[in-house]
C-alpha positions in Angstrom: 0.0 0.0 0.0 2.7 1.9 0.1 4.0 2.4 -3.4 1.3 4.8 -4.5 3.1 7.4 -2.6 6.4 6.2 -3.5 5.9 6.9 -7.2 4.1 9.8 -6.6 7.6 11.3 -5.0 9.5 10.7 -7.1 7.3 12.0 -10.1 6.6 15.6 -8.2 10.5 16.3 -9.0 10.0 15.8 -12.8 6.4 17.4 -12.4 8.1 20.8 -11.1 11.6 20.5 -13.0 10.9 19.0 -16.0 12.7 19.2 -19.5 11.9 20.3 -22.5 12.9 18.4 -26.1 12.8 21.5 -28.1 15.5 23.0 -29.6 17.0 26.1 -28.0 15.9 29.6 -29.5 18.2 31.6 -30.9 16.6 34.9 -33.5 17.6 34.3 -37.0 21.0 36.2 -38.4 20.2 39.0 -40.8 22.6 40.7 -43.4 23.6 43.9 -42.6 23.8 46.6 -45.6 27.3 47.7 -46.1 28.1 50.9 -44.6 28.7 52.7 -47.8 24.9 51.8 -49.1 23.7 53.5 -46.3 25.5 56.2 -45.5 22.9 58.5 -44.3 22.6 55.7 -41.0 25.6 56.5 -39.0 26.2 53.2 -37.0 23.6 50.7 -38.5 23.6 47.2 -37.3 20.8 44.2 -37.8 17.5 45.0 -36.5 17.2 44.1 -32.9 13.0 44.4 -32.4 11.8 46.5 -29.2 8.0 46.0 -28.7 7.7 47.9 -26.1 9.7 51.5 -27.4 7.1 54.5 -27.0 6.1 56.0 -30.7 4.1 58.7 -29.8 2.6 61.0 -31.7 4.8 61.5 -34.4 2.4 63.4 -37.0 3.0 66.7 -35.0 6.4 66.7 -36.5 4.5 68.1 -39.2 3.1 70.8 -37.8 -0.5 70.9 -38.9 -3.4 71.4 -36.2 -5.8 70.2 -38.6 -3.8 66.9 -39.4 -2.9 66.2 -35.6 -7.1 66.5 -35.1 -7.7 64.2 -37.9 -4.9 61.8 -36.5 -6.7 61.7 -33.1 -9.8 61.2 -34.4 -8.6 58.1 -36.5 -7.3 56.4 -32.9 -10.5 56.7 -31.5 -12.5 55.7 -34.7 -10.8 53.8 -36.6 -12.4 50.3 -37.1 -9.4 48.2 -38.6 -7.7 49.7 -35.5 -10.8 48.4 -33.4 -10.2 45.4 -34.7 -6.3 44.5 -34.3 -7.2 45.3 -31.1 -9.7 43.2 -30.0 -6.9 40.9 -31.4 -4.2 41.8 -29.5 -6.7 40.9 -26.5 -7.7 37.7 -27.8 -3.7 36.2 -27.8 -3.3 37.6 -24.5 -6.4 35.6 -23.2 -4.8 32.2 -24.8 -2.1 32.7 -22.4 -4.0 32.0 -19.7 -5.9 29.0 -21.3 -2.6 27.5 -21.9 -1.0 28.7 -18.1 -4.0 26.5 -17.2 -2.1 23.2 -18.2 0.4 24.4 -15.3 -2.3 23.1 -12.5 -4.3 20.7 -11.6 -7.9 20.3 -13.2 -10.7 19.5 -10.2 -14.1 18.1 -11.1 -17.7 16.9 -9.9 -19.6 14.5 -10.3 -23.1 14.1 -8.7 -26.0 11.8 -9.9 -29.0 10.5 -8.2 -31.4 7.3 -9.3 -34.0 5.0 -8.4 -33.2 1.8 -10.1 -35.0 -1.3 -10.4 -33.6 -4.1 -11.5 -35.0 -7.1 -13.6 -35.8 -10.4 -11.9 -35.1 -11.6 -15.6 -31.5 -11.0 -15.6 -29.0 -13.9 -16.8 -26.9 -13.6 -13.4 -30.4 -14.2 -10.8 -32.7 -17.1 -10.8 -36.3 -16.1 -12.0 -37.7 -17.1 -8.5 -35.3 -14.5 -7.3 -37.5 -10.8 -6.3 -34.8 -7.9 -6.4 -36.5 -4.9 -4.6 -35.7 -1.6 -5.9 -33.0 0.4 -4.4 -31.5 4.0 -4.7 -28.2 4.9 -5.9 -26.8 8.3 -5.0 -23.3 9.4 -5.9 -21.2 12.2 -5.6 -17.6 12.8 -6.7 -14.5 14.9 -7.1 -11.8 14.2 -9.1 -8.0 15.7 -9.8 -5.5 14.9 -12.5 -2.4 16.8 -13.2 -0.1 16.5 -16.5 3.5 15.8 -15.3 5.5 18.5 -17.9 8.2 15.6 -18.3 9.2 16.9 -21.6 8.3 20.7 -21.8 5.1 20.8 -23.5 2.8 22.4 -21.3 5.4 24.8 -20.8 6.4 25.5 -24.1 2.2 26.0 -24.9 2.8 28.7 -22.3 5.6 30.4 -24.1 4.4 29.9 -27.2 1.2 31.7 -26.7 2.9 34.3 -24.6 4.8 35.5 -27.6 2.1 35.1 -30.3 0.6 37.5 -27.6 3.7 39.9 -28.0 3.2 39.6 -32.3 -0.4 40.5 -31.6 0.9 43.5 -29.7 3.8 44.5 -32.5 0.8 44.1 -35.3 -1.4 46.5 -32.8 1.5 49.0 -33.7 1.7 48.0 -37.1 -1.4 48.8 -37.5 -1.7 52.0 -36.2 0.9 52.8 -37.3 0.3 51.9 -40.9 -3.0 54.0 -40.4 -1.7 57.4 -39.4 0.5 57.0 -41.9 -1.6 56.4 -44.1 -4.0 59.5 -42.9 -1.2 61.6 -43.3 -0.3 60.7 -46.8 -3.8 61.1 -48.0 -4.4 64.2 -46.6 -1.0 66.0 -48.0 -2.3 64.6 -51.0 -5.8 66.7 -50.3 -3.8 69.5 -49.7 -1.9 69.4 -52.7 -5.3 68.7 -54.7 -6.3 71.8 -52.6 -3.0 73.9 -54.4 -3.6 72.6 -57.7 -7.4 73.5 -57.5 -6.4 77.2 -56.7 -3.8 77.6 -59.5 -6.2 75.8 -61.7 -8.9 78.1 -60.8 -6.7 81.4 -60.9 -5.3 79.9 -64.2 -9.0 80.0 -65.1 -9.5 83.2 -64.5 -6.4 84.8 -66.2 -7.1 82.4 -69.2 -10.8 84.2 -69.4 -9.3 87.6 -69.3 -7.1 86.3 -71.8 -10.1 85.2 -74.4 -11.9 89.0 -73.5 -8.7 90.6 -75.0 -8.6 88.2 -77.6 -12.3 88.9 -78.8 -11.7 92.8 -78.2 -8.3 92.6 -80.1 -10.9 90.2 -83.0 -13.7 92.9 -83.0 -11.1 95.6 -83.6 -9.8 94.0 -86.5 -6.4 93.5 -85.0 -6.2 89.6 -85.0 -7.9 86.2 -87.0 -10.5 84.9 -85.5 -8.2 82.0 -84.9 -7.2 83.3 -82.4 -10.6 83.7 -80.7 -11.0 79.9 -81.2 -7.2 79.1 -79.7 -7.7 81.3 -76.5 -11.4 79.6 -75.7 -9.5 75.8 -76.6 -7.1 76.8 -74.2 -9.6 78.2 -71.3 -12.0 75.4 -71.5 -8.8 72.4 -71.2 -8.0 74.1 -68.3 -11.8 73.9 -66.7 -11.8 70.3 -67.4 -8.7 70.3 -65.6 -9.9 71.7 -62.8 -12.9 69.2 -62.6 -10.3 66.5 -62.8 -8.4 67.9 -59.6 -12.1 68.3 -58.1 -12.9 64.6 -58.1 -9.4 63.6 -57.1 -9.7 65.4 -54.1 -13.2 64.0 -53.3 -11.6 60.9 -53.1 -9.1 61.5 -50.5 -11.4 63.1 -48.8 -13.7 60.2 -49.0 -10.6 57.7 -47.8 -10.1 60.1 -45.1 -13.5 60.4 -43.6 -13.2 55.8 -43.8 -9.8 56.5 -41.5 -11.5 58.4 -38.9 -14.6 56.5 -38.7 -17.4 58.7 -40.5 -19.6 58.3 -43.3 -17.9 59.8 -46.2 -21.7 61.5 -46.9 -21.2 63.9 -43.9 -17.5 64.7 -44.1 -16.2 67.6 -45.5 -12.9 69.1 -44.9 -12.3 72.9 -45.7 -10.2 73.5 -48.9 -6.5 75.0 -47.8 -3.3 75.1 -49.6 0.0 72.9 -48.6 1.4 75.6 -46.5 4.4 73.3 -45.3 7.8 71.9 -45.6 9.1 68.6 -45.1 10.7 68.1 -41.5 14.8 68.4 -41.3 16.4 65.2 -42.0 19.0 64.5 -39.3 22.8 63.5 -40.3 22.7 60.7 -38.8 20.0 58.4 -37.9 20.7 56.0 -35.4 19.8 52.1 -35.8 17.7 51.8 -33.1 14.8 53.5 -34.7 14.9 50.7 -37.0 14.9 48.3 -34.5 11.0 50.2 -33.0 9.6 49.0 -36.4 6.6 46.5 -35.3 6.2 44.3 -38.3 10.2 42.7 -37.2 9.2 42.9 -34.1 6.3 40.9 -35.1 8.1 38.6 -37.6 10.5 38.0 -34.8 8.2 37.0 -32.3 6.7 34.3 -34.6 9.9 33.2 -35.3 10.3 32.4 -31.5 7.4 30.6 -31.3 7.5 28.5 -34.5 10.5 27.5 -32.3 8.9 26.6 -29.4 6.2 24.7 -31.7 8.8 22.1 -32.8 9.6 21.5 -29.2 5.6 20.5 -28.4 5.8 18.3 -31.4 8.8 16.4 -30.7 7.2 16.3 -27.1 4.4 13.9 -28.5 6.9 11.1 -29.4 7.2 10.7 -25.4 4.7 9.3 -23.0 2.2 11.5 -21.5 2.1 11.1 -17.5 -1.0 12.2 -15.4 -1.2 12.5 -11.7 -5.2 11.4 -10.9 -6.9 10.8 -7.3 -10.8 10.6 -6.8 -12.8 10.7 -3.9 -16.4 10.7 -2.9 -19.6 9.0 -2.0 -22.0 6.4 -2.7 -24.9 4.9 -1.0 -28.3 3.2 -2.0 -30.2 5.6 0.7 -29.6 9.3 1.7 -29.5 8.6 4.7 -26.2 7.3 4.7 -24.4 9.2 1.7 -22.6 10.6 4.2 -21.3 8.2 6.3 -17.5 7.0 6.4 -18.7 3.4 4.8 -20.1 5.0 2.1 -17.1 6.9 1.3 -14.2 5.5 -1.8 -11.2 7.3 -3.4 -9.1 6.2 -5.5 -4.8 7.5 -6.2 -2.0 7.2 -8.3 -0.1 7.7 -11.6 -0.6 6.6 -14.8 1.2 6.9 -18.6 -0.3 6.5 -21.8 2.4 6.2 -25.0 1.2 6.0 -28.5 2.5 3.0 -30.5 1.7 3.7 -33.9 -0.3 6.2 -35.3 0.8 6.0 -39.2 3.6 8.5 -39.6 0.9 11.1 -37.5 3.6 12.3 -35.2 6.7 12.4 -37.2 4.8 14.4 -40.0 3.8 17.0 -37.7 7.1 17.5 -35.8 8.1 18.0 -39.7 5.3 20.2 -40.5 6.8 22.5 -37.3 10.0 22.3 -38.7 9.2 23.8 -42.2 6.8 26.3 -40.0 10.0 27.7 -38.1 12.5 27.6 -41.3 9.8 29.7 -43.0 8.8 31.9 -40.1 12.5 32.7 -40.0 12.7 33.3 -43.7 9.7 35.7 -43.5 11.7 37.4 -40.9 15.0 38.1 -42.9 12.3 39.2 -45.6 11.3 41.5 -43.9 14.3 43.4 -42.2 15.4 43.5 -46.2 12.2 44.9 -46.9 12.7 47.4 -44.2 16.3 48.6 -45.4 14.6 48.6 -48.9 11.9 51.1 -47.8 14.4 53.6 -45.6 16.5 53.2 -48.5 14.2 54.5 -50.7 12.5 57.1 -49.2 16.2 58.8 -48.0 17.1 58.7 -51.5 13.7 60.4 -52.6 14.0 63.1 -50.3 17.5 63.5 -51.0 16.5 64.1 -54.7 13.4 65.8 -54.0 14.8 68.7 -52.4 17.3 69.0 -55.1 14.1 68.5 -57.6 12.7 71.2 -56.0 15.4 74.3 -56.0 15.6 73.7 -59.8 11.8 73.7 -60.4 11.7 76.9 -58.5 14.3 78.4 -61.2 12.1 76.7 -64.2 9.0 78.3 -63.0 10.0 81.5 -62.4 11.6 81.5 -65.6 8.4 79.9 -67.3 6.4 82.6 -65.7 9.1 85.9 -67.1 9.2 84.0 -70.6 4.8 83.9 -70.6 5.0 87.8 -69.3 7.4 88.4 -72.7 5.3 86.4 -75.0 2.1 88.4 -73.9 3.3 91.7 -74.3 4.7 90.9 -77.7 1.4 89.3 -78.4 -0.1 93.0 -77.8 2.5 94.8 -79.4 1.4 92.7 -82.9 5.1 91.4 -83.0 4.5 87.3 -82.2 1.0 85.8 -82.8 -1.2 84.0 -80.2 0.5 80.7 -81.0 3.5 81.8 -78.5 1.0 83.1 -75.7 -0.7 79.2 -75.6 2.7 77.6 -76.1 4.0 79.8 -73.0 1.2 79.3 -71.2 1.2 75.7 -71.1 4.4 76.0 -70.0 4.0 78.0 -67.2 0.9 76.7 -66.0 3.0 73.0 -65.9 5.9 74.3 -64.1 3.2 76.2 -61.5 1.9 72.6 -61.1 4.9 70.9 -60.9 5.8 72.8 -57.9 3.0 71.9 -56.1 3.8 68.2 -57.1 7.2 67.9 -56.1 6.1 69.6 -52.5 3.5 66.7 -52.0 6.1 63.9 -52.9 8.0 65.4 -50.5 5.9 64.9 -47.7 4.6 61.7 -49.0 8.3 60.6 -48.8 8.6 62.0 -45.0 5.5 60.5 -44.3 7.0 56.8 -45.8 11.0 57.6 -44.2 8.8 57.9 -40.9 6.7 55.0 -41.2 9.9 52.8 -42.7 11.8 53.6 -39.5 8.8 52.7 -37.4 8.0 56.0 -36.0 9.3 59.5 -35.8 13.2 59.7 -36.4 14.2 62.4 -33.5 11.8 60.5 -30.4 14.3 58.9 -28.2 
C-alpha cells in the first residue's frame, strides 16, 4: 500500500523540474547593408525588435493642427484599428488558457437514481425478487499532467509570444493608419494647391479670351485666335474638374480613417502651406529596430520555435497524476457516512504506438513552419532597409528637384510675361502666348507636385523607421 506514494515522490521532482525536447531559441541572423549603401545611417547594425519602445505622436512633427485632429480622431475611430485590437486581447487571453495546463484540473460529479432491476437477468434465478433500491453518488476528481518533456510549458511560451506579435501588429497597424492619414491628406492639400492655380489659371485664361475677342472685334487679329484662346480656357476647366474629383476621393478615404460616413465629411479646402521636416545627419539604428512588423516577424519566429519542441514532445509518453474521492450509498441517509465513502490515487502513462507516420509528419510540419517563419523574418528586415533606402534617397532628390523647379517656374512665368506683351504689341501671334502658357501653368503645377512627394516621402521615411526619427 505503500508504493502509490512512493511513485508519486518521485514523479513531483519531474512534475516541477521538467525538461523540455525542443531545440533552443536563438533569432535568426540577418545581413547587414554595407556601410557605404547606407551612409545617411551612421552606426547601423541588424534589427534588434523592441516592442515595447514608446512611438508617440509623431504626425506633430509636421506641424498641422488640422492633421494632428484628424490623427486623433482616427485612434479613436478607426475600425481596422478596433479590430487589431480586440486581437491583440484575444492572444493575451490564450495565455492564460494554456497557463491553465500548469495546474491541476478539479471536477464533480453528482448523480441521483431509483433503479429497479429485472428479476429476468442472466446472473439471478427467476424465482429471485430484487426490490428496488437508490443509488446516489457524488464525486471529485483531480488529475495533473507531469510536464516531463516541456510541452505544457512551451504552450505557455508559445502563446505568450504570439501575444507579443499580436501587440507589434497593434503598432503595425496603427501605425500603418496614421500613416496612411497623413499621406492622403497632404495629398488633399496638394489637390487643394492645384485647385487654386487651376482656378486662378481660369481666371487669367478668361481675361485672356476677353482681349482676344476685343483685339478680334477691332480687327487687329484672325479669329483663330478667338478659337485658340477659348481651346485653351475650356482644357483648363476640365482640368480643374479632374483635380475636383481627385480630391473628393481622398477626402472620402479620409473620412473611412476616422470613422465617419464619407456622406457627412467635409474638410475645408486650404493650400500645402508646409515643408518637409529636417532630416537628421545621422539616424541611429535603433529607430529601425522600433519597427513592429520585425518585431512581429520576430516574435513568430520564436514561437514557431517553441512549436517544434511540443511536437517532438508527443513522441514521449504523457504522464497524469489522478486521485478521486467521494460517496456512494443506496439511501440518503447514509451518503454521508464513512462506509459509504471510496477514493481512488495514483499515476498513470499512456504512449502511442503507432499512429501511421501522424507524429513524425507534424514535428516536420513544425519544422518547415520555423524555417519559413524565419525566412519571413530576414524578408522582412530587407524589406525594411529597402523602404528607408528608398524614401532617404527620394528626399534627398526631391529637395534638389525642387530648387531647380523653382528656377524653371519662375523663368516659365518671365518667358509667358514676354510672350504676352509681344502678343499686344502685334510682333508674335497667339501661337507663343498658348505655347508659354502651357508651359507655365506645368511648371506652376509641378511645384506643387514635387512639395507633395516630398511629404509623401517624409511620411513613408517615418513609417519605414517605425515612428518618428528624433523621439528617443
Amino acid at each position: 500500500m505503500m508504493r502509490t506514494p512512493r511513485v508519486i515522490g518521485l514523479l513531483l521532482p519531474l512534475a516541477l523540474a521538467g525538461c523540455s525536447v525542443g531545440p533552443r531559441y536563438t533569432r535568426p541572423s540577418v545581413p547587414i547593408p554595407l556601410q557605404d549603401s547606407f551612409k545617411e545611417l551612421e552606426g547601423w547594425k541588424a534589427a534588434q525588435p523592441s516592442d515595447q519602445t514608446r512611438r508617440g505622436n509623431w504626425w506633430k512633427i509636421f506641424g498641422d493642427a488640422e492633421l494632428d485632429a484628424l490623427e486623433e480622431q482616427l485612434t479613436l475611430s478607426n475600425q481596422d484599428l478596433k479590430t487589431a485590437e480586440a486581437r491583440f486581447r484575444e492572444a493575451r487571453e490564450f495565455i492564460a488558457v494554456s497557463r491553465a495546463g500548469q495546474y491541476p484540473r478539479i471536477s464533480t460529479a453528482t448523480s441521483a437514481a431509483f433503479v429497479h432491476y429485472s428479476s429476468n437477468a442472466p446472473t439471478f434465478p427467476s424465482t429471485t425478487h430484487l426490490p428496488a433500491t437508490g443509488e446516489y453518488i457524488l464525486s471529485f476528481d483531480i488529475s495533473y499532467e507531469v510536464d516531463m518533456w516541456g510541452r505544457v510549458h512551451q504552450s505557455v511560451t508559445a502563446a505568450r509570444e504570439e501575444a507579443q506579435a499580436a501587440a507589434a501588429d497593434l503598432e503595425n497597424v496603427s501605425l500603418s493608419l496614421h500613416a496612411e492619414l497623413a499621406f492622403n491628406y497632404f495629398e488633399l492639400r496638394s489637390a487643394d494647391g492645384q485647385g487654386k492655380l487651376l482656378d486662378d489659371t481660369v481666371k487669367a485664361y478668361t481675361d485672356a479670351l476677353r482681349l482676344t475677342i476685343d483685339r478680334f472685334e477691332g480687327g487687329a487679329v484672325p479669329k483663330s485666335d478667338v478659337a485658340q484662346a477659348r481651346t485653351q480656357l475650356e482644357s483648363i476647366r476640365v482640368q480643374a474638374a479632374d483635380i475636383a474629383v481627385q480630391r473628393a476621393a481622398y477626402e472620402h478615404a479620409i473620412a473611412v480613417l476616422v470613422g465617419k460616413p464619407p456622406a457627412g465629411f467635409h474638410i475645408a479646402p486650404a493650400l500645402l502651406d508646409l515643408q518637409p521636416p529636417n532630416i537628421p545627419v545621422g539616424v541611429p539604428s535603433q529607430l529601425l529596430e522600433r519597427r513592429p512588423d520585425i518585431a512581429a516577424a520576430e516574435r513568430r519566429v520564436a514561437a514557431a520555435n517553441e512549436q517544434v519542441g511540443i511536437a517532438r514532445a508527443a513522441f514521449f509518453p504523457t504522464v497524469l497524476l489522478s486521485a478521486s474521492a467521494g460517496v456512494d450509498a443506496n439511501h440518503l441517509s447514509n451518503l454521508f457516512t464513512w462506509p459509504s465513502s471510496f477514493w481512488t490515487l495514483g499515476p498513470s502513462a499512456a504512449q502511442s504506438i503507432f499512429d501511421a507516420g501522424h507524429r513524425r509528419a507534424a514535428s516536420r510540419a513544425a519544422v518547415a513552419n520555423y524555417e519559413a517563419s524565419s525566412s519571413s523574418y530576414r524578408q522582412t528586415v530587407l524589406t525594411a532597409f529597402q523602404e528607408v533606402e528608398d524614401s532617404l534617397a527620394a528626399l534627398r532628390t526631391l529637395e534638389q528637384e525642387a530648387d531647380q523647379q523653382h528656377a524653371a517656374t519662375s523663368s516659365a512665368q518671365e518667358s509667358l510675361q514676354i510672350f504676352n506683351d509681344r502678343y499686344i504689341g502685334g510682333a508674335d501671334p497667339y501661337l507663343q502666348v498658348i505655347a508659354a502658357q502651357t508651359t507655365a501653368l506645368i511648371n506652376k503645377r509641378n511645384d506643387v507636385d514635387i512639395l507633395r512627394r516630398r511629404m509623401d516621402a517624409s511620411v513613408l521615411l517615418i513609417k519605414a523607421l517605425g515612428g518618428r526619427w528624433n523621439v528617443f
